[in-house]
C-alpha positions in Angstrom: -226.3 53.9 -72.1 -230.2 54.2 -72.7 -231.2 53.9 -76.6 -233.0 56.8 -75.6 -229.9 58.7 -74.4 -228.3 57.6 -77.2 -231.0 59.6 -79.5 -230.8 62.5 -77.6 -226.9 62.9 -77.6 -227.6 62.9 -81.5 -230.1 65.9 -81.5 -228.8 67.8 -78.5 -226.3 70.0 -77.7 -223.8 69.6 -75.2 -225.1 72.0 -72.6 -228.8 70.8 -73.5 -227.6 67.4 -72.6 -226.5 68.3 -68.9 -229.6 70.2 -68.3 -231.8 67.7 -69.4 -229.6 65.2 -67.3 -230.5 67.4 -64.3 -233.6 67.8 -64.5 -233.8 63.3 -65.2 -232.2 63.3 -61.7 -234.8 66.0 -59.7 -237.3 67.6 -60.9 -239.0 69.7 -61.2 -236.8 72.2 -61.1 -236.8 76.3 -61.8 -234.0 77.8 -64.2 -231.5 79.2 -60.8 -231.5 75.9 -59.3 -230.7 73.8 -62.6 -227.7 76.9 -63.0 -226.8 76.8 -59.2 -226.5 72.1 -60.0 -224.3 72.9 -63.2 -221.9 76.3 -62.1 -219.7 73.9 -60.3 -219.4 71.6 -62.9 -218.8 74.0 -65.6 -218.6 77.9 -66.7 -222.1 78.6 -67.7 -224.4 82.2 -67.2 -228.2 81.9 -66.0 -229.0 83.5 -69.1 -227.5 80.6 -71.2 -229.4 77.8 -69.0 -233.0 79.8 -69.3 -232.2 80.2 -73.3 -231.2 76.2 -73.1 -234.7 75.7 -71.3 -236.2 77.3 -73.2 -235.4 75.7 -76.9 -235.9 72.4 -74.6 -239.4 73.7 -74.1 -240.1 74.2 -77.9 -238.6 71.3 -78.8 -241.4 69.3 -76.7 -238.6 67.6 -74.6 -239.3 69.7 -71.3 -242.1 71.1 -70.3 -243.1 74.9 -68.2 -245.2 75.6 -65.5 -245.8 79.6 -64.3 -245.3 80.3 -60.7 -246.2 84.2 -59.9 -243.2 85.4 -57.4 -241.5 88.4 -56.7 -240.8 90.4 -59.2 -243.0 88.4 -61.7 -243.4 85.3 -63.2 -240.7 82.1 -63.0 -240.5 79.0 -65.3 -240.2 75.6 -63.1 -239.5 73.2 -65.8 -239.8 69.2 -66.1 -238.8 66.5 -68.5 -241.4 65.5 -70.8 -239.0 62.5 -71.8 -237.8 60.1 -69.9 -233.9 58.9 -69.9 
């Protein structure tokens, strides 16, 4: 294990952990696909993985970019940090 993960598993929670472990693996990635790679895996509501990105973001561990869609604005997010 990375000293680097190592530092994060002490800061993190666990469901910040596995979304920052998603978006290590692809990226970057907007908040329904990072929920669509973890409901599989474990019980977890979109609204809890955009809250999760979002203290990421303001923790300066992920960083946002604004895409204008349908129905407004979307969040495609990317690790500032690497593993």
């Amino acid at each position: 294990m990375s000293t680097s993960l190592k530092k994060f598993e002490s800061i993190l929670s666990p469901l910040e952990l596995d979304v920052l472990k998603v978006l290590w693996k692809k990226n970057p990635l907007k908040v329904r696909e990072i929920y669509n790679i973890l409901k599989p895996k474990q019980k977890v509501a979109l609204t809890s993985v955009a809250v999760i990105l979002d203290r990421l973001h303001e923790k300066g561990i992920v960083s946002r970019d604004v895409e204008k869609g349908r129905g407004g604005l979307r969040y495609i997010y990317h690790p500032l940090k690497d593993q």
